[in-house]
Legacy VTK file of the C-alpha trace (Angstrom):
# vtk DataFile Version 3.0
C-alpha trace
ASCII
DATASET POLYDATA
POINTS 276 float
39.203 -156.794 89.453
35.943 -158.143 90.656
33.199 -158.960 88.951
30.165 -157.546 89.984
27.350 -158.395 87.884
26.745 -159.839 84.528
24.087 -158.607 82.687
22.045 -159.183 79.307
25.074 -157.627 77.640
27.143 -156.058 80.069
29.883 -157.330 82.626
30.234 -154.649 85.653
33.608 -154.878 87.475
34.757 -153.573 90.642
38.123 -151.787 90.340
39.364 -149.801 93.429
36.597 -147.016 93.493
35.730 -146.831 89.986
33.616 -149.839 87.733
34.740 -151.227 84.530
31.486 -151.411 81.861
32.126 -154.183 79.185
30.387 -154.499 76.633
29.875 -158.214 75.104
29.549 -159.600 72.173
25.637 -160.892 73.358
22.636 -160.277 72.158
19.268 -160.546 73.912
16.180 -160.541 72.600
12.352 -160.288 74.226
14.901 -160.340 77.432
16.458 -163.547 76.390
20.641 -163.867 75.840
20.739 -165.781 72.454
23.506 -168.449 72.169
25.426 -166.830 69.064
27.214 -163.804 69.649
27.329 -161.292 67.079
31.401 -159.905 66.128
32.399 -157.023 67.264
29.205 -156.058 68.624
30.976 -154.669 72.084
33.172 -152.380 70.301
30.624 -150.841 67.824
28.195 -150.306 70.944
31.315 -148.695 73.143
32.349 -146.656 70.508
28.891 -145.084 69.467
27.572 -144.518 73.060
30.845 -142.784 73.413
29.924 -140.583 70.474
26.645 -139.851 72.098
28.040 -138.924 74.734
30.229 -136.300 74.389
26.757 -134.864 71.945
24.643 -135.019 74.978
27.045 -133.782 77.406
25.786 -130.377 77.451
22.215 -131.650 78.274
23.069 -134.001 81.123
26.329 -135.463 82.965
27.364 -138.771 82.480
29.181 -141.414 84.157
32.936 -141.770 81.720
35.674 -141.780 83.464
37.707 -143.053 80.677
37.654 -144.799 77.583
41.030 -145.623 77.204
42.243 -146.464 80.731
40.706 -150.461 80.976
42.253 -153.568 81.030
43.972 -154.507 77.867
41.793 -157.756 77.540
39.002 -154.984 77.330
40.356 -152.260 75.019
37.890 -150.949 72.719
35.059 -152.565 74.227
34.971 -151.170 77.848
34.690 -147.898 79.779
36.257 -146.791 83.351
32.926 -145.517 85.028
32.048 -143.741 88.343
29.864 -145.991 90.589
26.118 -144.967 90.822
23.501 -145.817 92.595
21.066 -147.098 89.997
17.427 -145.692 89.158
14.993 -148.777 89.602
13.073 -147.766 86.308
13.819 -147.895 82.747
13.546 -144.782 81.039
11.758 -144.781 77.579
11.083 -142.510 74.926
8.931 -142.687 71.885
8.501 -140.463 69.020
7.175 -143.496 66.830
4.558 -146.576 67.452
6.192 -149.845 67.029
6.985 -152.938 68.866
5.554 -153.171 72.483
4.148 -149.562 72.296
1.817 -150.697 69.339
0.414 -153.648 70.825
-0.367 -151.535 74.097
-2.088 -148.697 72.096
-4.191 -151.468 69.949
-5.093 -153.003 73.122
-5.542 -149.557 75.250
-5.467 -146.825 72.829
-2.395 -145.159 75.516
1.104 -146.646 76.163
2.443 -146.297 79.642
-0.888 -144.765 80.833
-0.186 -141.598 77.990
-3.666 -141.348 75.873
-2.589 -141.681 72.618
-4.977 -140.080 69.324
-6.837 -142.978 67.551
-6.333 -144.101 64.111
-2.560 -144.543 64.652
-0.971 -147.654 62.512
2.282 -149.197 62.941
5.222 -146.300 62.183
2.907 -144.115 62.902
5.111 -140.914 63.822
3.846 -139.634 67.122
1.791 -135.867 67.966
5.115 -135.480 70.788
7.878 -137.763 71.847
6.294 -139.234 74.677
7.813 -140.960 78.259
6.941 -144.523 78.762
8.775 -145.799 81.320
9.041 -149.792 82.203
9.938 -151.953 85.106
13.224 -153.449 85.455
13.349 -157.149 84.880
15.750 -160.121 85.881
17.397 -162.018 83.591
15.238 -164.420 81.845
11.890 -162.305 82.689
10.374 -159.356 80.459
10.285 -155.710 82.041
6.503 -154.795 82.202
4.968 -150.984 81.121
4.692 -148.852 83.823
2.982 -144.983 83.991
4.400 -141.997 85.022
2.584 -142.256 88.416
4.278 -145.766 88.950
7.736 -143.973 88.471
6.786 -141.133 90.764
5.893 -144.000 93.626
8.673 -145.488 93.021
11.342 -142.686 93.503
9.136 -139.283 94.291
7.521 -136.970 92.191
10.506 -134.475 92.095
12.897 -137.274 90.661
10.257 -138.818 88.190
9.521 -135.401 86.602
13.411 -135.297 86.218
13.811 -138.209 84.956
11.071 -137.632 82.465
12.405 -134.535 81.089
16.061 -135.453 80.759
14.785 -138.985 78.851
12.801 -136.977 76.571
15.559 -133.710 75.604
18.305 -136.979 75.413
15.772 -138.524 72.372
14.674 -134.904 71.089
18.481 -134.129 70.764
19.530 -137.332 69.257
16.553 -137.831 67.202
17.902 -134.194 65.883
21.142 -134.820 65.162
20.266 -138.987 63.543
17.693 -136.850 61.379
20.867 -134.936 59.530
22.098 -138.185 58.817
19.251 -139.565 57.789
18.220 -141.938 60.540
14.926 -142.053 62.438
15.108 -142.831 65.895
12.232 -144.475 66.344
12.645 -144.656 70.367
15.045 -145.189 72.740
16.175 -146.977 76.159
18.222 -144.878 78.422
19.272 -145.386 82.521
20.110 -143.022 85.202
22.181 -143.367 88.400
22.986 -141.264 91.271
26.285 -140.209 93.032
26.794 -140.120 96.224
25.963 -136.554 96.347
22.735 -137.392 95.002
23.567 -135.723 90.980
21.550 -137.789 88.351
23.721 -139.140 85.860
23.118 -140.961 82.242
25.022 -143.973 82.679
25.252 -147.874 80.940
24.864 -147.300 76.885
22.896 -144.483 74.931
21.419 -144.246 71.893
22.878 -147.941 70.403
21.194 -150.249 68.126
20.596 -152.239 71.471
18.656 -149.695 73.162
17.159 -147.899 70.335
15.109 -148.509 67.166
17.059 -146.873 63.880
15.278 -147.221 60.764
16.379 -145.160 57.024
14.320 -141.714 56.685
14.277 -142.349 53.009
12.170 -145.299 52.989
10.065 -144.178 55.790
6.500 -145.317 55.201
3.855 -145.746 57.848
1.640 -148.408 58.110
4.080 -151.651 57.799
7.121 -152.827 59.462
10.147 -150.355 59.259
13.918 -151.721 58.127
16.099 -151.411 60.885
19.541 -150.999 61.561
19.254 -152.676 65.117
18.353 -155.874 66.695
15.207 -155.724 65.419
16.274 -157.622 62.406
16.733 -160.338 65.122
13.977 -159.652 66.806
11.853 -160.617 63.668
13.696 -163.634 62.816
13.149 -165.329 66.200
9.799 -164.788 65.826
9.845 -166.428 62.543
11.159 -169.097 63.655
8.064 -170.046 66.023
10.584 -169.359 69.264
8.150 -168.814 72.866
10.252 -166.168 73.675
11.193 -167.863 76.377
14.823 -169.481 77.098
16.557 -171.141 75.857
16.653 -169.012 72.631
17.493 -171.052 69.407
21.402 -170.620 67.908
21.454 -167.525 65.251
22.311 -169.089 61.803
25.871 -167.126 60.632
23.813 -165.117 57.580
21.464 -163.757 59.983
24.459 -162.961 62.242
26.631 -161.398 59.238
23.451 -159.467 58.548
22.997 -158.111 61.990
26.717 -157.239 62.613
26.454 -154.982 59.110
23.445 -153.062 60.147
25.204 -152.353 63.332
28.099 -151.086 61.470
26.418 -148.950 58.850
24.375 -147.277 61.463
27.605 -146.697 63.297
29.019 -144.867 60.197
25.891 -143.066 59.307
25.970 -141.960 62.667
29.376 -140.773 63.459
30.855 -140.266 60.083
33.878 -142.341 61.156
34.920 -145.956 59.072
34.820 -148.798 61.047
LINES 1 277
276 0 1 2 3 4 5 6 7 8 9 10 11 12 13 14 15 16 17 18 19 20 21 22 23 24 25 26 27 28 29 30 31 32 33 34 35 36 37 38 39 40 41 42 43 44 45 46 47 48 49 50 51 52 53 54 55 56 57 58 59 60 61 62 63 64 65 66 67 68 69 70 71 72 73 74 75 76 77 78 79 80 81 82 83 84 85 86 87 88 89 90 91 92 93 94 95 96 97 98 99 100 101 102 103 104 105 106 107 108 109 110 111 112 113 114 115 116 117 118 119 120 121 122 123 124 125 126 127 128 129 130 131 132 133 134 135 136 137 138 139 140 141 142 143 144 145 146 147 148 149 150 151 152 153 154 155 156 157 158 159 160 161 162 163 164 165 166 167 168 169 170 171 172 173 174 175 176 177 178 179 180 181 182 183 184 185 186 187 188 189 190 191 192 193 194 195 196 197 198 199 200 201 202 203 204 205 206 207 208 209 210 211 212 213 214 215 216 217 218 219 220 221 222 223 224 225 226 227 228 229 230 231 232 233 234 235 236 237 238 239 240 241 242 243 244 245 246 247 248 249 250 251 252 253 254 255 256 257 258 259 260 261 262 263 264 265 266 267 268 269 270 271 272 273 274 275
């Protein structure tokens, strides 16, 4: 095999006409790979994007090939995926304001360009889920908010309204199905590729505790900062420890690591209803 590109997280590699999608052990924050990996962290966000998967794949095609027919080295942590053409936006839906969509609404009173009401605090559960789409940043740099009419300049109005309406049914379905359990999905990171043929397909990882904010529904309170099953945990220690957010990151210390690989799993259960 050939490897193709190595990501934040992910290792792409060529095999004959299909791609092998690894998921590593990494973990970036504010768009920085931090030095400590977290265990099993590959496998838990294989297996639940796999899950999500097959829940979304009435709503919109996907890119699985196969889960089970990788390379050994890669069992458990990999998928056999058809080769797309990759949409140059990230796709973004919110149903909560937190994280870079609060400090964009303090600042603007919108996020992405979408007027937001006013008096809205952090948590604050939104009117609608709303699309706000960002920009898709190099390693090492942060991906910037965009608006809906940057999207539509970027790959037409026909495929930006598409886009927009398959990001928001993928978090209004898995926001419904994480409520039974008794998650909040606060908002979520999903991508899109084309075939050849020109069919939009979700593709790279969906609805993971690295593309998504998780938090408990019964302690849900608005108005502070949410516990979170994700890398948010993370998120909030680097900050704490006076880190730029700029590389390189400082090393994780194993407690906060132990910590992070937990809420990972206990989402995963939650989720699912499988033992890890």
């Amino acid at each position: 095999m050939e490897l193709l590109h190595s990501g934040k997280v992910r290792d792409v590699y060529a095999d004959g006409d299909d791609l092998i999608l690894v998921a590593s052990d990494r973990l970036s924050v504010y768009d920085v790979v931090l030095p400590t990996p977290i265990p099993d962290k590959g496998k838990l966000l294989t297996a639940l994007s796999l899950w999500w998967f097959e829940q979304l794949a009435d709503l919109v095609p996907n890119h699985v090939i196969s889960a089970t027919d990788v390379p050994a080295e890669f069992a458990g942590q990999a998928i056999r995926c058809r080769r797309l053409r990759m949409v140059p936006v990230e796709c973004i839906a919110r149903g909560y304001l937190t994280g870079s969509g609060r400090k964009e609404y303090d600042q603007l009173g919108s996020v992405s360009g979408v007027e937001l009401p006013s008096g809205l605090v952090e948590a604050s559960k939104l009117p609608q889920p709303v699309f706000t789409p960002t920009s898709k940043a190099p390693i090492g740099e942060h991906d910037e908010s965009i608006t809906f009419a940057d999207v539509v300049a970027k790959v037409g109005a026909e495929t930006a309204a598409e886009l927009r309406d398959l990001t928001l049914a993928v978090y209004r379905r898995g926001a419904e199905l994480a409520a039974e359990r008794g998650i909040i999905v606060a908002d979520t990171k999903i991508e899109f590729g084309w075939t050849p043929e020109g069919e939009l397909l979700l593709a790279d990882e969906v609805l993971t505790s690295d593309s998504s904010r998780f938090w408990p529904a019964e302690s849900y309170q608005p108005g502070r900062v949410q516990f979170s099953f994700d890398k948010q945990y993370v998120r909030d220690w680097a900050v704490g420890t006076g880190w730029d957010k700029r590389g390189p990151a400082p090393e994780v210390p194993a407690e906060v690591v132990e910590a992070t690989r937990d809420r990972y799993v206990d989402v995963y259960q939650r989720l699912t209803g499988r033992i890890w």
